[in-house]
Jmol script that loads the backbone (N, CA, C; Angstrom):
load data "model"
ATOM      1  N   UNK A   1      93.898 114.078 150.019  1.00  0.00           N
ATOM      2  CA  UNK A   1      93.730 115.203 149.120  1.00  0.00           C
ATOM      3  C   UNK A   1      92.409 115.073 148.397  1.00  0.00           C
ATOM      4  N   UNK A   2      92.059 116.072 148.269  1.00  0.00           N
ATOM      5  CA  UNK A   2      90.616 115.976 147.197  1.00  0.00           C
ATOM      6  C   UNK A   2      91.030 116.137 145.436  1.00  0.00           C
ATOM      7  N   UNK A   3      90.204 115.284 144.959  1.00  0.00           N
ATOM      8  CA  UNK A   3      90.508 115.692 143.607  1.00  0.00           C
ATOM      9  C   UNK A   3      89.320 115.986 142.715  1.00  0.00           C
ATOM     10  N   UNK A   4      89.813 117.117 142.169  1.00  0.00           N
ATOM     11  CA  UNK A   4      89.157 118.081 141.388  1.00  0.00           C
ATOM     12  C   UNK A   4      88.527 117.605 140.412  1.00  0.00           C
ATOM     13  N   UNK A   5      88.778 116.674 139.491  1.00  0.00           N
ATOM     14  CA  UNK A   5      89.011 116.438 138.074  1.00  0.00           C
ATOM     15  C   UNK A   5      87.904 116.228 137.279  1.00  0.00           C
ATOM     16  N   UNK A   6      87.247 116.049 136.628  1.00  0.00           N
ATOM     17  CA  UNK A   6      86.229 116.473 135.984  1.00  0.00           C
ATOM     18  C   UNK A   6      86.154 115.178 135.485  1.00  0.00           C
ATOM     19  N   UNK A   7      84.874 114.729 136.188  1.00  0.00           N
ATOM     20  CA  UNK A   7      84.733 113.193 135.795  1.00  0.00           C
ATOM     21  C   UNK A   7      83.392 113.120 134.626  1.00  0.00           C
ATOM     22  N   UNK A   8      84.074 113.699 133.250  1.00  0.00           N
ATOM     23  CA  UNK A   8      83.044 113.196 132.180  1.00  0.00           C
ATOM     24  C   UNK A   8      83.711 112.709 130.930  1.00  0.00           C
ATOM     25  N   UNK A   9      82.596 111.637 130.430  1.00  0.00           N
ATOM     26  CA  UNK A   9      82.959 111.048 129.687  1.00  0.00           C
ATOM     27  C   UNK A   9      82.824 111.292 128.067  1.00  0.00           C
ATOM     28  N   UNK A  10      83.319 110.405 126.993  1.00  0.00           N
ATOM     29  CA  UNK A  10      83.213 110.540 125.687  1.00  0.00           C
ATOM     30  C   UNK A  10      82.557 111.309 125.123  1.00  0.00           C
ATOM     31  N   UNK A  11      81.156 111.214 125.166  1.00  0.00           N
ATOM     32  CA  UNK A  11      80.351 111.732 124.264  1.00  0.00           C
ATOM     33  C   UNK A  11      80.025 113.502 125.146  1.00  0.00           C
ATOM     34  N   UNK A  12      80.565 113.961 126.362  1.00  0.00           N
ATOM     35  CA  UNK A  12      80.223 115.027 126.941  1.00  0.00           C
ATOM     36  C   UNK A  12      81.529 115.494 125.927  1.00  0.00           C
ATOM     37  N   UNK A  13      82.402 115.078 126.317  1.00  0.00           N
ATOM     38  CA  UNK A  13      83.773 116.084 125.354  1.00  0.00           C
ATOM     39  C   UNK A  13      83.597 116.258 124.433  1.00  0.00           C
ATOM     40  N   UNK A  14      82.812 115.610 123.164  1.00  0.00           N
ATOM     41  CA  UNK A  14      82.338 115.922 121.582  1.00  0.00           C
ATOM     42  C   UNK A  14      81.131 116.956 121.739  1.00  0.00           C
ATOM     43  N   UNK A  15      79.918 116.919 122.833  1.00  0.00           N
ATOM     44  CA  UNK A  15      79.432 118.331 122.973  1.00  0.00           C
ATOM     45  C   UNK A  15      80.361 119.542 123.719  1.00  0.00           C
ATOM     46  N   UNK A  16      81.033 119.550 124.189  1.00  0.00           N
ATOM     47  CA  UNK A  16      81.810 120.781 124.801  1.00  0.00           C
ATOM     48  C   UNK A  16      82.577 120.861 123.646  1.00  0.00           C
ATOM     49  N   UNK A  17      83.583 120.293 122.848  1.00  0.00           N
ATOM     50  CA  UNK A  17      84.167 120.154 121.694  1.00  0.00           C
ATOM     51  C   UNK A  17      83.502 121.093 120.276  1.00  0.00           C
ATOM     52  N   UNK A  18      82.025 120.325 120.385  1.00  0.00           N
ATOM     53  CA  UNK A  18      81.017 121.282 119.247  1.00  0.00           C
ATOM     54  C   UNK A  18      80.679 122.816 119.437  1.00  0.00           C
ATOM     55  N   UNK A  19      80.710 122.764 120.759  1.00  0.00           N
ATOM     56  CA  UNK A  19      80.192 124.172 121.316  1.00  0.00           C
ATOM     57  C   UNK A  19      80.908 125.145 121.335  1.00  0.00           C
ATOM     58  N   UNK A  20      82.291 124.941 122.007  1.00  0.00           N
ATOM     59  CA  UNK A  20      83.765 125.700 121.919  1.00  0.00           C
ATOM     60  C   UNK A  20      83.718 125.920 120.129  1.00  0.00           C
ATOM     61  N   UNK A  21      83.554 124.972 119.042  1.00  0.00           N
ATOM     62  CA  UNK A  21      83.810 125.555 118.048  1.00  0.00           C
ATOM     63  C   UNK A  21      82.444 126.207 117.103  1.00  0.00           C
ATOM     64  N   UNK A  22      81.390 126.104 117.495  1.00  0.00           N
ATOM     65  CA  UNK A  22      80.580 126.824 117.359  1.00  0.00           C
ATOM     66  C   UNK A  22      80.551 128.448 117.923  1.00  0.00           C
ATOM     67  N   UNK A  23      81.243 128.973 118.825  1.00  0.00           N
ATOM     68  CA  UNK A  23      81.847 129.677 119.509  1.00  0.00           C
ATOM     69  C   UNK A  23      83.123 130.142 118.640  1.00  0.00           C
ATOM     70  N   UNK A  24      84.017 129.532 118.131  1.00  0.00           N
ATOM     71  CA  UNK A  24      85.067 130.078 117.812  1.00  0.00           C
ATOM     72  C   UNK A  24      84.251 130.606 116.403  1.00  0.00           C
ATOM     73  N   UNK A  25      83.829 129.645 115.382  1.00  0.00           N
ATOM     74  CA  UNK A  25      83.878 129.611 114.304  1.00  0.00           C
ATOM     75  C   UNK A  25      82.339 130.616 113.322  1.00  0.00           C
ATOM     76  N   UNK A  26      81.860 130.118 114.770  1.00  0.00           N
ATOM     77  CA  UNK A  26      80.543 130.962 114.189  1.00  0.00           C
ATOM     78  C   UNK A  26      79.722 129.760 113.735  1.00  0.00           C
ATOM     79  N   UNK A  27      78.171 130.325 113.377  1.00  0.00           N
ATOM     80  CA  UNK A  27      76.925 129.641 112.499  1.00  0.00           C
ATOM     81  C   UNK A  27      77.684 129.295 111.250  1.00  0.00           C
ATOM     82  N   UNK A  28      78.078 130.216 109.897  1.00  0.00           N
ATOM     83  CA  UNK A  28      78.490 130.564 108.885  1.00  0.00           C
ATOM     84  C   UNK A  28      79.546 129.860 108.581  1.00  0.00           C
ATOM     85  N   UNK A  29      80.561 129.662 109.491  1.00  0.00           N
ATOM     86  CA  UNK A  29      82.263 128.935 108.996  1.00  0.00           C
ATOM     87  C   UNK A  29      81.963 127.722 108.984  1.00  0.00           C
ATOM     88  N   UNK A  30      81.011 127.385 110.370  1.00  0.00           N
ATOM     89  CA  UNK A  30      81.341 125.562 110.364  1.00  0.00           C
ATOM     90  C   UNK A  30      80.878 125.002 109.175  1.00  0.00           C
ATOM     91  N   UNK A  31      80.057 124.788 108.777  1.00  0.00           N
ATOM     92  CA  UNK A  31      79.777 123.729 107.491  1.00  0.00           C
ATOM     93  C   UNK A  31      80.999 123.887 106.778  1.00  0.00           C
ATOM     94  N   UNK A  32      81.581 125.042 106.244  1.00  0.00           N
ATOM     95  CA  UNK A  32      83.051 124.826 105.598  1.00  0.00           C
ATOM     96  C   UNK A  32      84.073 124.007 105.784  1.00  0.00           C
ATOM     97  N   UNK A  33      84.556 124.690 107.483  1.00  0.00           N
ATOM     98  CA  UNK A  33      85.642 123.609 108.106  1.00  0.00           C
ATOM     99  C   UNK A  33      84.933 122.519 108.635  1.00  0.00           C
ATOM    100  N   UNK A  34      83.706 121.892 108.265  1.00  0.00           N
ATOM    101  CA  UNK A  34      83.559 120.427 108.651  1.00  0.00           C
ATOM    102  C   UNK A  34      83.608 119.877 107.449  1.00  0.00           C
ATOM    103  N   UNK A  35      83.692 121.056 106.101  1.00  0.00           N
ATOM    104  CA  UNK A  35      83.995 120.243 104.714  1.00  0.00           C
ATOM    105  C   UNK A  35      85.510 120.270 104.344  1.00  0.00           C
ATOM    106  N   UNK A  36      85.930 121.175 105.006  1.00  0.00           N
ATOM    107  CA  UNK A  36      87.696 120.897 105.009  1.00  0.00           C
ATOM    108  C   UNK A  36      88.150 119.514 105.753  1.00  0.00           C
ATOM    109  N   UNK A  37      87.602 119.771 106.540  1.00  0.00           N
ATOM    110  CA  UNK A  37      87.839 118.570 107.711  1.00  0.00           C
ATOM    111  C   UNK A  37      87.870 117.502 107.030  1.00  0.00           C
ATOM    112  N   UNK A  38      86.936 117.175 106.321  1.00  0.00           N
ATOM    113  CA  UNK A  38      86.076 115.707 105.945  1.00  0.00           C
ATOM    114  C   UNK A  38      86.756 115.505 104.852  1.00  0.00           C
ATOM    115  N   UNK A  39      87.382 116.864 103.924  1.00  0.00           N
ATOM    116  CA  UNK A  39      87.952 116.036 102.652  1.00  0.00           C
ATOM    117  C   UNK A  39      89.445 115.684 103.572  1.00  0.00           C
ATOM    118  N   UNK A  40      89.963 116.197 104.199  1.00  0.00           N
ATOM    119  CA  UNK A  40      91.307 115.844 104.955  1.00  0.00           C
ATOM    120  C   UNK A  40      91.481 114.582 105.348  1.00  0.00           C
ATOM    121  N   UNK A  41      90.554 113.854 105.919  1.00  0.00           N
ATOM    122  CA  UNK A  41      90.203 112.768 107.134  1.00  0.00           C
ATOM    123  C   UNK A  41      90.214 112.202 105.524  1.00  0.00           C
ATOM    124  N   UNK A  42      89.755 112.211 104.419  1.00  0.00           N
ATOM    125  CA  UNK A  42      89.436 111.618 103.268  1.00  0.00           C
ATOM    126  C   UNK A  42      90.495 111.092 102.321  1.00  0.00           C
ATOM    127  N   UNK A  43      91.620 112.252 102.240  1.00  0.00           N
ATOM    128  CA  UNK A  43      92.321 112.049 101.765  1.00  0.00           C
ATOM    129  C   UNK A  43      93.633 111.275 102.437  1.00  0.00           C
ATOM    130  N   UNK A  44      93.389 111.565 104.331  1.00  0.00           N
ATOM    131  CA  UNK A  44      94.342 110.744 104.733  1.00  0.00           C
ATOM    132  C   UNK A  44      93.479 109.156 104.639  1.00  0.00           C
ATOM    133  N   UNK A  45      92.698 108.726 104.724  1.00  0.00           N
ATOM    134  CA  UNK A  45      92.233 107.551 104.680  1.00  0.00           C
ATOM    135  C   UNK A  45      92.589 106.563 102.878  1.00  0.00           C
ATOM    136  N   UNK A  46      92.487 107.964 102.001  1.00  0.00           N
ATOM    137  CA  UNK A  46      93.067 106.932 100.523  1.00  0.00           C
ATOM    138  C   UNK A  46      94.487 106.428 100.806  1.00  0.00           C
ATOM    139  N   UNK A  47      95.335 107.759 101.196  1.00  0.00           N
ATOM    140  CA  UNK A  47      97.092 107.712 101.294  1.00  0.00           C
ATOM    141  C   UNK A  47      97.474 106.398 101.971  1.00  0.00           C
ATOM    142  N   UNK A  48      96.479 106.019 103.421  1.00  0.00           N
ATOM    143  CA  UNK A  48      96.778 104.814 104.400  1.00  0.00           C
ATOM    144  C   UNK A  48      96.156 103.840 103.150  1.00  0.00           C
ATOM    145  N   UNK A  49      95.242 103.794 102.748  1.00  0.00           N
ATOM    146  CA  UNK A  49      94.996 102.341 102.235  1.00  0.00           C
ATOM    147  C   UNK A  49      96.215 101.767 101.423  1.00  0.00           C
ATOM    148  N   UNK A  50      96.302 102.919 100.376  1.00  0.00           N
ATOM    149  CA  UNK A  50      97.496 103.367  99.303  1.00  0.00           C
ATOM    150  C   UNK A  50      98.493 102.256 100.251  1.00  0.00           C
ATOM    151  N   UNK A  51      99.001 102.916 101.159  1.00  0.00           N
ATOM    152  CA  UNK A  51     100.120 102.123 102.002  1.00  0.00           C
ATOM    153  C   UNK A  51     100.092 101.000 102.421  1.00  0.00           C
ATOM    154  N   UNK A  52      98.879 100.978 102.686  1.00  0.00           N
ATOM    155  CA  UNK A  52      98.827  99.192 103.262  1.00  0.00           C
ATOM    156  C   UNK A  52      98.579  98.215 101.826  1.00  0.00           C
ATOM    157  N   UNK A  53      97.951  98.520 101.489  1.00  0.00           N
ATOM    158  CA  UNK A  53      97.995  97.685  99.532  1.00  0.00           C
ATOM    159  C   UNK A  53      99.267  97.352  99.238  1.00  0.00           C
ATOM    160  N   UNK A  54     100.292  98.505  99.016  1.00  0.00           N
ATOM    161  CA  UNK A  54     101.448  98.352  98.629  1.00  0.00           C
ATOM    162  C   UNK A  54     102.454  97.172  99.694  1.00  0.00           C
ATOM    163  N   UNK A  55     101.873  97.872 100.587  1.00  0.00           N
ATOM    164  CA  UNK A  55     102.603  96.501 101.617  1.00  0.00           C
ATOM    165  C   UNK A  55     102.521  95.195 102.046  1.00  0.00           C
ATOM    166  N   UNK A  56     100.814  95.093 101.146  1.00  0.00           N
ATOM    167  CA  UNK A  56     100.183  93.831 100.953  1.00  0.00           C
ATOM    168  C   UNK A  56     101.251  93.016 100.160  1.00  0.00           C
ATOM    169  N   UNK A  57     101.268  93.925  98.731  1.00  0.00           N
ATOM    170  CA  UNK A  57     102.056  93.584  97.564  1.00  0.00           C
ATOM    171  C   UNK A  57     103.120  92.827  97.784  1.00  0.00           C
ATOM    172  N   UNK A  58     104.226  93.861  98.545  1.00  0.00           N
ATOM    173  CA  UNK A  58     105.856  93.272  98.760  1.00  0.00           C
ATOM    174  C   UNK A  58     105.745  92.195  99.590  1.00  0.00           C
ATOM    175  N   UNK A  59     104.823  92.310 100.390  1.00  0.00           N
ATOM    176  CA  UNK A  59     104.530  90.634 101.777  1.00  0.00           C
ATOM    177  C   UNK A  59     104.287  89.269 100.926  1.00  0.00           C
ATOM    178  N   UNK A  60     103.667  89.605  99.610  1.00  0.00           N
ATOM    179  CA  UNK A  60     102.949  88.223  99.058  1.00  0.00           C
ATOM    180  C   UNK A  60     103.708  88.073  98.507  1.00  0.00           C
ATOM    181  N   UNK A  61     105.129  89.146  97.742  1.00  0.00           N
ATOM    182  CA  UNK A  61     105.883  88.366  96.714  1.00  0.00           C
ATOM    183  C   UNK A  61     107.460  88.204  97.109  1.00  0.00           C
ATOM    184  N   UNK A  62     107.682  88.528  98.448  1.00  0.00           N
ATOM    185  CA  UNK A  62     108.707  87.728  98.993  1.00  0.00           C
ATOM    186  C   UNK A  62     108.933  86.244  99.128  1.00  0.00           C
ATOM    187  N   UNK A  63     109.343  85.907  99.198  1.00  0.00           N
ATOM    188  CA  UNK A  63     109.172  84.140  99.743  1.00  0.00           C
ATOM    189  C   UNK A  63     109.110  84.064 101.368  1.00  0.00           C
ATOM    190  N   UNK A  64     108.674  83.011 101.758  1.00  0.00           N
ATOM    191  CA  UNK A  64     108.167  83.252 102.761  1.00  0.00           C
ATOM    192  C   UNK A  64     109.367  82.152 103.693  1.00  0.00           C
ATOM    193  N   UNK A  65     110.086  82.261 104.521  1.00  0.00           N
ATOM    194  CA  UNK A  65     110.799  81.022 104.986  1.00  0.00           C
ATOM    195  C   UNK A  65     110.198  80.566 106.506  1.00  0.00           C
ATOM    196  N   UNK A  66     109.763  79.476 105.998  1.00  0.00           N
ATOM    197  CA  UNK A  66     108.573  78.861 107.105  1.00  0.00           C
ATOM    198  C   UNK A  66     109.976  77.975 108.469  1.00  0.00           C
ATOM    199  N   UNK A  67     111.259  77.653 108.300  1.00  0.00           N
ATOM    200  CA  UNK A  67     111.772  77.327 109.578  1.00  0.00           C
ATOM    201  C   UNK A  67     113.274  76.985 108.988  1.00  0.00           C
ATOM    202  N   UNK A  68     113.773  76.550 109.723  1.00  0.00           N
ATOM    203  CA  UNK A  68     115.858  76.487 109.724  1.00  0.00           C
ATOM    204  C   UNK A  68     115.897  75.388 107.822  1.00  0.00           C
ATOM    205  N   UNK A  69     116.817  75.960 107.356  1.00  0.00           N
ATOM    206  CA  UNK A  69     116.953  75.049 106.718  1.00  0.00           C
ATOM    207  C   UNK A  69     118.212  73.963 107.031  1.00  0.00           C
ATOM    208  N   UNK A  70     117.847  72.841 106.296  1.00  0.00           N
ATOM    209  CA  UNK A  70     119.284  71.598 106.827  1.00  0.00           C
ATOM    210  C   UNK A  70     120.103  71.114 106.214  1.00  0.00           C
ATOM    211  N   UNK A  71     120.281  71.573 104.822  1.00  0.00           N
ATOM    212  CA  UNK A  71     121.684  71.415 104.027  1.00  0.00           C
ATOM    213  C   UNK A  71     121.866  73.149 103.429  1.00  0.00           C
ATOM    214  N   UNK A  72     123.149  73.217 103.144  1.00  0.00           N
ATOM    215  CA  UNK A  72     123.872  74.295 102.338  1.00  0.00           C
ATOM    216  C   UNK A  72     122.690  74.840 101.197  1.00  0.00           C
ATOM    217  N   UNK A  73     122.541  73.549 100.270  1.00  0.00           N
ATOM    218  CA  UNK A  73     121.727  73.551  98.977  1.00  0.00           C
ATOM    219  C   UNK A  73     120.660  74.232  99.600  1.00  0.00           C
ATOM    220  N   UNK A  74     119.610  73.724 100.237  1.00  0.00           N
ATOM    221  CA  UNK A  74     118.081  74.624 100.992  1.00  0.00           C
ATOM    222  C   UNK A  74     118.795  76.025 100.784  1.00  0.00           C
ATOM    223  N   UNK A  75     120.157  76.489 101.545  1.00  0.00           N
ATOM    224  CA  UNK A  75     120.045  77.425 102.336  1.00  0.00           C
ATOM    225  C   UNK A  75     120.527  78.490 100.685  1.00  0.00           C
ATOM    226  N   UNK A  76     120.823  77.864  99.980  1.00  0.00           N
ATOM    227  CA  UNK A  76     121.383  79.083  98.368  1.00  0.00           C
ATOM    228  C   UNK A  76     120.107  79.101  97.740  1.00  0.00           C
ATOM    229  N   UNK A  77     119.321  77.981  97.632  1.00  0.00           N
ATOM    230  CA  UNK A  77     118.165  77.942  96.648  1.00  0.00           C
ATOM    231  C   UNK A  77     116.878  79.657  97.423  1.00  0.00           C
ATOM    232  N   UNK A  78     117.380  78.840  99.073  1.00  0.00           N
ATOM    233  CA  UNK A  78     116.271  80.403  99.803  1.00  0.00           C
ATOM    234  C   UNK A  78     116.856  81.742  99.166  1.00  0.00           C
ATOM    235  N   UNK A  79     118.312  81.469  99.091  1.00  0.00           N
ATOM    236  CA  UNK A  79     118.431  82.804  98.858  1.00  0.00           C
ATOM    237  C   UNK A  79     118.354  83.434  97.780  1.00  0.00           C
ATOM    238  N   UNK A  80     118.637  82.377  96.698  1.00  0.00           N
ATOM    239  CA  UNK A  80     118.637  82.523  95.128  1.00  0.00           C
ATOM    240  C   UNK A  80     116.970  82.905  94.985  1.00  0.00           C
ATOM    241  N   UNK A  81     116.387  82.269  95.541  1.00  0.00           N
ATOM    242  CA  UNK A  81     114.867  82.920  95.120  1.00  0.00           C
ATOM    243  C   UNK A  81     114.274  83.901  95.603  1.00  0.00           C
ATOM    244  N   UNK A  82     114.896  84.676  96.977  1.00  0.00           N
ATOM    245  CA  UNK A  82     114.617  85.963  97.427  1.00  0.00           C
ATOM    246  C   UNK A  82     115.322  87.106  96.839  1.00  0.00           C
ATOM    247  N   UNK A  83     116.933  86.989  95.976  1.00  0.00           N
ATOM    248  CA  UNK A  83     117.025  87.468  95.175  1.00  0.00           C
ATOM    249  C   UNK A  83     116.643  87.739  93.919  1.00  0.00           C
ATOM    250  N   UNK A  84     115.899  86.349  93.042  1.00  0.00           N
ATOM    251  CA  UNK A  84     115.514  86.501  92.020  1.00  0.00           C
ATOM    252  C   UNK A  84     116.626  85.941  91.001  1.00  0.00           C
ATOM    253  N   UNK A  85     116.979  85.040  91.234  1.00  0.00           N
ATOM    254  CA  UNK A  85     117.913  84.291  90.522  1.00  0.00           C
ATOM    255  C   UNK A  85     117.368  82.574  90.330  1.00  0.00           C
ATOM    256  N   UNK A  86     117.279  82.257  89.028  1.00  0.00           N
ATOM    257  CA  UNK A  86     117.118  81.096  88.795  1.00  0.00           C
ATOM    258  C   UNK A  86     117.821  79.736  89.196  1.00  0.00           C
ATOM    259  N   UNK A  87     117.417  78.576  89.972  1.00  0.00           N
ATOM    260  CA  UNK A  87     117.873  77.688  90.427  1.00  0.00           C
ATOM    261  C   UNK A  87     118.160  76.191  90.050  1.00  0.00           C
ATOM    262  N   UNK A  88     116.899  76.359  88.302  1.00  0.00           N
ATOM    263  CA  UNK A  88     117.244  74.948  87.899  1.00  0.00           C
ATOM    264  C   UNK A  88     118.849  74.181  87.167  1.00  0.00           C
ATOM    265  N   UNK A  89     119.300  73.646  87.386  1.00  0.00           N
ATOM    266  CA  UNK A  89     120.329  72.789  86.885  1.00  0.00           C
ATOM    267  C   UNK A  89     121.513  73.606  86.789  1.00  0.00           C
ATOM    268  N   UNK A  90     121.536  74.263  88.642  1.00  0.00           N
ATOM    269  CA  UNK A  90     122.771  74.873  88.566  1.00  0.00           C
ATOM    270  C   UNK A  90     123.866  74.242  89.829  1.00  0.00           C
ATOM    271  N   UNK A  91     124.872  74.582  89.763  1.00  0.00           N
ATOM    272  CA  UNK A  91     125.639  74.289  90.962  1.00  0.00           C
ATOM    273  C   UNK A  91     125.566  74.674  92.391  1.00  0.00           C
ATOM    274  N   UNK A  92     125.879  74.885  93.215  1.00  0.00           N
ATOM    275  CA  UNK A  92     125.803  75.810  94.543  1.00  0.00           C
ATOM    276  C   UNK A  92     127.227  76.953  94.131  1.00  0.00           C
ATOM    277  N   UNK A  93     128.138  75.990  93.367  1.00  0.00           N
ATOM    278  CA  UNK A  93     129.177  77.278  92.931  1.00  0.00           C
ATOM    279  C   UNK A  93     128.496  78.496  92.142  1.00  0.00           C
ATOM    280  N   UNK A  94     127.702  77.780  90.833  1.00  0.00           N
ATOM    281  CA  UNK A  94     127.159  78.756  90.235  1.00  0.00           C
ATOM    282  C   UNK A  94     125.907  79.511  91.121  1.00  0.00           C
ATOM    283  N   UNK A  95     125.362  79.207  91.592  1.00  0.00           N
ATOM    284  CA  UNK A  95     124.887  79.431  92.318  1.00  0.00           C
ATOM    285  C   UNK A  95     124.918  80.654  93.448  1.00  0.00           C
ATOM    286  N   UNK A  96     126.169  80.301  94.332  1.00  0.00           N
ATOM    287  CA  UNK A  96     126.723  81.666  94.702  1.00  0.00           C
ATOM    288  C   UNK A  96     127.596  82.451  93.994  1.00  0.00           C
ATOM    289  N   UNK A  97     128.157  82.266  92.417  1.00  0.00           N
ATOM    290  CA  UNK A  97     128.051  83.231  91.792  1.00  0.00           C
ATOM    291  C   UNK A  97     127.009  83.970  91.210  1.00  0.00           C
ATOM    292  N   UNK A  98     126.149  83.696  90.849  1.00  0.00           N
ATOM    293  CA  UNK A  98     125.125  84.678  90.612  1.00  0.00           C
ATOM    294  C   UNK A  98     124.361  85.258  91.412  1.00  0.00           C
ATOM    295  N   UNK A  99     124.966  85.059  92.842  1.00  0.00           N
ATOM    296  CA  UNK A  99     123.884  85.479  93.726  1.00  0.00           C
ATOM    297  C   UNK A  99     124.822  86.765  94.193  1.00  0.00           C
ATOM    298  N   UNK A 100     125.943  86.506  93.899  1.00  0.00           N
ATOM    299  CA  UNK A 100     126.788  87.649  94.420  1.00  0.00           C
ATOM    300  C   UNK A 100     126.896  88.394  93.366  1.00  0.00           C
ATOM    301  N   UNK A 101     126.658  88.221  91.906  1.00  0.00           N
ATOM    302  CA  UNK A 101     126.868  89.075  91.368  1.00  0.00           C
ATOM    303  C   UNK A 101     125.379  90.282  91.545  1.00  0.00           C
ATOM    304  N   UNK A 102     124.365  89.426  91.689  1.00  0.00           N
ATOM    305  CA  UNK A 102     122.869  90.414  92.011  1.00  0.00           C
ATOM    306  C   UNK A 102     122.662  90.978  92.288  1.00  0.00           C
ATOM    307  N   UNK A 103     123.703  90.821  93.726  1.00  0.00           N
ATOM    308  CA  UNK A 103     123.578  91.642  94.875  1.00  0.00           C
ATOM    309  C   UNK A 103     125.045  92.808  94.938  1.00  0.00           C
ATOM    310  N   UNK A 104     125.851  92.430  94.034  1.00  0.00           N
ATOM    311  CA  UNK A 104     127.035  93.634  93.425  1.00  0.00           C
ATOM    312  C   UNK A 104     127.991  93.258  94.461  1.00  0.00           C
ATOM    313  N   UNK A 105     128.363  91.806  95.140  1.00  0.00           N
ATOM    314  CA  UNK A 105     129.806  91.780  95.764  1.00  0.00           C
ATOM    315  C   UNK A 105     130.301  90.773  95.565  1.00  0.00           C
ATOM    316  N   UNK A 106     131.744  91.012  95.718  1.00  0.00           N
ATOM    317  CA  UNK A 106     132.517  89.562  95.092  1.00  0.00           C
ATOM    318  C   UNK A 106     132.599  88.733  95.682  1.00  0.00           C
ATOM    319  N   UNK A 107     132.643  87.604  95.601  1.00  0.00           N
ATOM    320  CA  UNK A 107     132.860  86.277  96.512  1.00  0.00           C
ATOM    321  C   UNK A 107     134.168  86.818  96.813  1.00  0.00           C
ATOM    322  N   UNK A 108     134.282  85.961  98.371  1.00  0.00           N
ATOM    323  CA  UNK A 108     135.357  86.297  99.187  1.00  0.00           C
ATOM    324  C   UNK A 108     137.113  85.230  98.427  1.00  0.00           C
ATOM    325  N   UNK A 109     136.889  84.292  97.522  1.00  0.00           N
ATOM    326  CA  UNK A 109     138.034  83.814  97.077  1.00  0.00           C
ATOM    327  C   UNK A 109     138.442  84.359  96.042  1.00  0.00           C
ATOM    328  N   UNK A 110     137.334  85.208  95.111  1.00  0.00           N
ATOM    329  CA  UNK A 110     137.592  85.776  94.329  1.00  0.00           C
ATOM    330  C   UNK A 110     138.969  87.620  94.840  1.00  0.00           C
ATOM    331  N   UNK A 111     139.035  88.113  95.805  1.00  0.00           N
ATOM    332  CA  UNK A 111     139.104  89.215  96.013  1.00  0.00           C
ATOM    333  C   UNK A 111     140.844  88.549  96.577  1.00  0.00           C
ATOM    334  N   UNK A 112     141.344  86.891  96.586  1.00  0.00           N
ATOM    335  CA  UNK A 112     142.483  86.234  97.125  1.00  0.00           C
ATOM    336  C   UNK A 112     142.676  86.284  95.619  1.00  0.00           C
ATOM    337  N   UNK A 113     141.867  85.842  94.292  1.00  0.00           N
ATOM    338  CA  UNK A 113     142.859  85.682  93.281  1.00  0.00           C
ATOM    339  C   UNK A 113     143.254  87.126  92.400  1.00  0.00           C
ATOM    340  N   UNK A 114     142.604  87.953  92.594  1.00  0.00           N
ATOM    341  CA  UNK A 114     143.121  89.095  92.296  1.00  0.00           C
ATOM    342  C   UNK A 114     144.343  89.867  93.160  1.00  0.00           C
ATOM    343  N   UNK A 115     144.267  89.239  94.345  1.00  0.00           N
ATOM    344  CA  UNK A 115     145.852  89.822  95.004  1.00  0.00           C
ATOM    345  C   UNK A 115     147.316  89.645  94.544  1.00  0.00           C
TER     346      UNK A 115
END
end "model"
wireframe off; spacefill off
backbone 0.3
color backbone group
């Protein structure tokens, strides 16, 4: 089969691109819609930074868990500090009580002594 296809590249499609809208738009419009354009492209470029900053933010103030932990204790203290619960000179009981209360559910022995 033969193929047709129009073998041009990048910078030919941004002149056929200019020309078609020089054509649509006229001498007179374009400088406008290349100033519409430009504040658009402008304002989506603040909104993305906006987004990635913020996502900078929440990444740096998570804790970060670098591999398995190997006792119980490791594994409440990770969690007590990704919740935001203080860990000095407490129990693992107290411990997973306040971690359940943080997070708004009852420990599972608690929900046997209320039966």
């Amino acid at each position: 089969m033969l193929d047709y296809s129009l073998n041009i590249g990048g910078s030919e499609w941004m002149i056929i691109i200019f020309v078609a809208l020089v054509l649509i738009l006229g001498t007179g419009k374009l400088p406008g819609a290349a100033r519409k354009m430009g504040k658009a492209v402008n304002e989506y470029n603040k909104a993305k930074n906006e987004i990635q900053n913020q996502m900078k933010e929440f990444t740096e103030e998570s804790p970060k868990i670098s591999g398995p932990v190997e006792t119980e204790r490791e594994k409440l203290e990770m969690i007590a500090k990704s919740a935001g619960v203080k860990i000095e000179n407490k129990t693992d009981d107290e411990l997973r009580e306040n971690i359940a209360s943080k997070i708004g559910q009852k420990r599972p022995d608690e929900s046997k002594k209320t039966e």
